[in-house]
N, C-alpha and C positions, 0 to 999 in steps of 0.2 A: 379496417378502421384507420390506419397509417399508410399511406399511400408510397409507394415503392421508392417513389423520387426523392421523399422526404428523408425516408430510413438510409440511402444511398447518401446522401448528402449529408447527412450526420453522421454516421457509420466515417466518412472522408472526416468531417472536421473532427471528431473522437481522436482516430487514430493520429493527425496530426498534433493534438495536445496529450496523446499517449504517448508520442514515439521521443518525446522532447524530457527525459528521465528526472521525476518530479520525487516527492519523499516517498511515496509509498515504492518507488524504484529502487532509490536509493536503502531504504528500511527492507527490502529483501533481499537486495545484495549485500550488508552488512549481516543479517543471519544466516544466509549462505558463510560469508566464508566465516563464522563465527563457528555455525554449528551443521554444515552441513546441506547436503542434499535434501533430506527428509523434512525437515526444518523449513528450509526456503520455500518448498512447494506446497505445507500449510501454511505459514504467511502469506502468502500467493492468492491462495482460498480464499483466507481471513482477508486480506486485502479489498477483496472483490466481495466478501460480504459486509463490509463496513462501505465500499461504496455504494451497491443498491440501498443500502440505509440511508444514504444521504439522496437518492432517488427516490425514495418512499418517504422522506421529508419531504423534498420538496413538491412531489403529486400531492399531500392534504396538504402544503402550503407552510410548514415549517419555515423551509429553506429561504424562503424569501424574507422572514422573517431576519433570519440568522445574517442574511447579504443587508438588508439594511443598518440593521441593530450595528453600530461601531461595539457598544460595550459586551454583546453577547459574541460575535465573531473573532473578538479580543479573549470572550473565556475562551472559547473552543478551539482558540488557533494556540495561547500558551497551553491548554492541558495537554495535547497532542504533543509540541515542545517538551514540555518537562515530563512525559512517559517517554519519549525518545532518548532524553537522556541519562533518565535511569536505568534504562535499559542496557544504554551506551555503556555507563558507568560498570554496568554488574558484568555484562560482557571484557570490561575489561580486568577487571577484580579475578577473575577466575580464566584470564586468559593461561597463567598456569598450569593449570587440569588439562587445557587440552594434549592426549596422550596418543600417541599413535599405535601402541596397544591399547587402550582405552577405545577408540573408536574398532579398532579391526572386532573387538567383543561385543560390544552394542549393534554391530552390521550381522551378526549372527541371531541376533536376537532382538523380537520387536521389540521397535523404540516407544519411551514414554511419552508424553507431556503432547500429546497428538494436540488437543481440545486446548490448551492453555494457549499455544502455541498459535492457532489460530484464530482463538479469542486475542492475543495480542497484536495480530497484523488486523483485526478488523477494527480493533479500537484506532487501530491507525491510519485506517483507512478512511473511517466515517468522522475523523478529526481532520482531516486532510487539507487545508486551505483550499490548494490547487484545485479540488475535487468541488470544493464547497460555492466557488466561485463558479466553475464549469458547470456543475450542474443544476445553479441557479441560476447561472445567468443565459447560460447558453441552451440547455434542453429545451424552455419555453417556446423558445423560438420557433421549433420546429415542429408543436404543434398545431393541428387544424382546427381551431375555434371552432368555425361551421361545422366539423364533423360531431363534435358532443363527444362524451366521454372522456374529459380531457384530464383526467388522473390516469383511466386507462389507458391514456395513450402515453404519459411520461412513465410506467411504470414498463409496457413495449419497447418504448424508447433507449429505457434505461439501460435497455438488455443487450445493447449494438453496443454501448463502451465497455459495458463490466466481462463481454467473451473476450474481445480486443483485449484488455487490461487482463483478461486470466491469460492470456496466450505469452502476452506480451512478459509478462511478470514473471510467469515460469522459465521463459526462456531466460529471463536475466538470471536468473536464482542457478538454472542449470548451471547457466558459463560458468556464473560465478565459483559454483561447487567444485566442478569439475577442476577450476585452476585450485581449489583446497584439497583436492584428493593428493595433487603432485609435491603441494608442503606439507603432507602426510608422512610421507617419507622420513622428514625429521621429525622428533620432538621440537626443537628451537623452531623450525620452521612453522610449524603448527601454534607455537604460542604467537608469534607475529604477525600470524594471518588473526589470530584472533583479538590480538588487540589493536589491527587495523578495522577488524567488521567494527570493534567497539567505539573505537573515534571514528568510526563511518557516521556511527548514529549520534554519538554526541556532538560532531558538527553539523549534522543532518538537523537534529531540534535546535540547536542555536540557529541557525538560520531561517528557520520555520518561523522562531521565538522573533526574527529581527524582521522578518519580512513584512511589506506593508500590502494594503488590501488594491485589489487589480483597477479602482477607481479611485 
């Protein structure tokens, strides 16, 4: 249905506006070193399932909706904004708690809030500007008119950024953990790291909040 050249040539422009760390980047490295490994690689998920959402918009024709519309791209770029910073906010509220006997307990025993956890990176994912411009403005492009089935094919399509953006994402989320294991060590340390993930994401939605649209 999508011809090889096509899928290769987007899969290229994808990974070029993946690899340039956008909010949903930036919103897994701040849960990372907020809450962890376990954490960052269900935002990761959620990430990647809030942005085929915005691919399944845009195949019945949402999306394009949303890229024209100034006042509805306006709702949807503040709501993503202001869940970023509430989030920010509470991350940083309870940067205290983080306990390095506190985590060594919870690492022996399965962690909670799995589903919450990745309900929150897809809402941030499928609020995304960055995502919402790409994949309205750019997926179109690359498919075949002639060929017919052309929700089919952006929903094909969709599936070349969202393995790229899982790959990519988890890998950030790892690094980032990995450097939160070694301020594990302290207490102080550990709260630091956490009320850095937390003003990660409160200047993450303010910036979202100020950014203007790619036209």
């Amino acid at each position: 249905m999508v011809s090889t050249d096509r899928v290769l040539a987007f899969a290229a422009m994808s990974l070029l506006v993946i690899v340039i760390p956008g909010p949903s980047v930036l919103f897994v490295i701040g849960r990372a070193l907020a809450h962890g490994r376990r954490t960052a690689v269900a935002t990761a998920v959620g990430n990647v399932v809030g942005s085929y959402l915005l691919v399944v918009a845009v195949a019945v024709g949402i999306g394009s909706l949303v890229e024209r519309s100034v006042a509805v791209y306006l709702a949807v770029k503040l709501a993503g904004a202001a869940y970023l910073v509430l989030l920010g906010v509470q991350a940083f509220r309870h940067r205290k708690e983080l306990k390095a006997s506190a985590i060594a307990s919870r690492s022996a025993g399965p962690a909670r809030g799995d589903l919450r956890t990745v309900l929150d990176g897809a809402l941030v994912g499928v609020t995304n500007p960055k995502g919402i411009v790409f994949f309205a403005a750019v997926l179109p492009q690359f498919v075949d008119h002639s060929a017919g089935h052309v929700p089919a094919q952006m929903l094909l399509l969709g599936l070349v950024p969202i393995t790229i953006g899982l790959i990519t994402d988890t890998l950030w989320g790892l690094t980032a953990s990995a450097a939160r294991t070694w301020f594990a060590r302290s207490d102080r340390r550990l709260s630091m790291i956490g009320g850095a993930g937390g003003f990660t994401m409160i200047g993450l939605g303010l910036t979202v909040a100020v950014t203007g649209r790619a036209d």
